[in-house]
C-alpha positions in Angstrom: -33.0 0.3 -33.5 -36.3 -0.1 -32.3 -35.7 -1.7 -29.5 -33.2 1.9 -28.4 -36.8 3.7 -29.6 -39.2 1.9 -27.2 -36.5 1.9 -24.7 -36.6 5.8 -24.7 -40.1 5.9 -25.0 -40.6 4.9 -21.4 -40.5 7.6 -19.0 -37.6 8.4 -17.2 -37.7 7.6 -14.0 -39.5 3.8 -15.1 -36.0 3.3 -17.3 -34.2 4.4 -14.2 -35.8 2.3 -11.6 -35.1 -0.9 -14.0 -31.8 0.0 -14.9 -30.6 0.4 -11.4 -32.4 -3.3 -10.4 -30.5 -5.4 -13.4 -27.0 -3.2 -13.1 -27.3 -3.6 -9.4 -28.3 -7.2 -9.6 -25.4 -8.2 -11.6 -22.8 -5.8 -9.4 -23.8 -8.2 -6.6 -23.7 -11.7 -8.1 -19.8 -10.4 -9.5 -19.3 -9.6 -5.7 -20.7 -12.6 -4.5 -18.4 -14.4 -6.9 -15.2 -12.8 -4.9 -16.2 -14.1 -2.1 -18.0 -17.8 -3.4 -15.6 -20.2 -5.3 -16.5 -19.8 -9.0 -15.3 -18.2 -12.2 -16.5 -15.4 -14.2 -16.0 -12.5 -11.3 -15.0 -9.3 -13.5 -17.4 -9.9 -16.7 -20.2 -9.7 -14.2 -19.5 -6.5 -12.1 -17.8 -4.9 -15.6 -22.0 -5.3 -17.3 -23.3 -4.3 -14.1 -21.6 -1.2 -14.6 -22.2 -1.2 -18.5 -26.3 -1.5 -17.9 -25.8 1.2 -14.8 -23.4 4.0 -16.9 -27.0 3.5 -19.9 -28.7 6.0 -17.4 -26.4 7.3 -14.7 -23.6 9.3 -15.0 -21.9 8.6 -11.9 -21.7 4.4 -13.3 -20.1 6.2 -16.7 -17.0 7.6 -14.8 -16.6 4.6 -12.6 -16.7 2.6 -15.6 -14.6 4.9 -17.3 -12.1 4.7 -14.4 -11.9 0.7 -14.0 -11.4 0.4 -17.8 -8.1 3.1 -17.5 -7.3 0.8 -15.0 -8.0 -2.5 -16.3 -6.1 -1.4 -19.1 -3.0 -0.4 -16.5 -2.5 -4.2 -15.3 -0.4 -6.2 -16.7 -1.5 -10.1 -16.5 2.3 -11.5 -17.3 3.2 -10.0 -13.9 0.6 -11.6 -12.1 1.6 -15.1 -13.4 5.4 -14.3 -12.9 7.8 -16.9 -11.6 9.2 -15.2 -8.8 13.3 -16.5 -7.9 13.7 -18.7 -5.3 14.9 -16.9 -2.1 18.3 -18.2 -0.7 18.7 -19.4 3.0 20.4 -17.0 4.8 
């Protein structure tokens, strides 16, 4: 709890300008990790919007709106076997 305390106890705009470097800092290495080989993608860009939607309300509905969606996929289908396709 004190840690929340002195974290409100810096002015505003200070807690927004840091904010915005770490969340954005972490959105970036999880989109660098799309495109690089390596694991971990999602858990990066999902605390990059976590530390964003502390101070901005426009990172709380986008994180609101990827967990809705998140929650909508279904990971069995996406390791499906799919039939094998007949020669025609």
């Amino acid at each position: 709890m004190e840690i929340r305390k002195a974290w409100k106890g810096v002015p505003k705009p200070v807690r927004q300008v840091i904010t915005l470097v770490v969340g954005g800092t972490l959105l970036i290495i999880g989109g660098l990790l799309i495109v690089l080989p390596g694991p971990f993608t999602l858990p990066f860009v999902f605390a990059g919007l976590l530390v964003l939607a502390g101070e901005f309300v426009w990172a709380q509905r986008f994180l609101e709106r990827a967990r809705t969606e998140a929650r909508k996929a279904d990971p069995r289908k996406l390791f499906k076997k799919k039939p094998p396709r007949e020669n025609s």
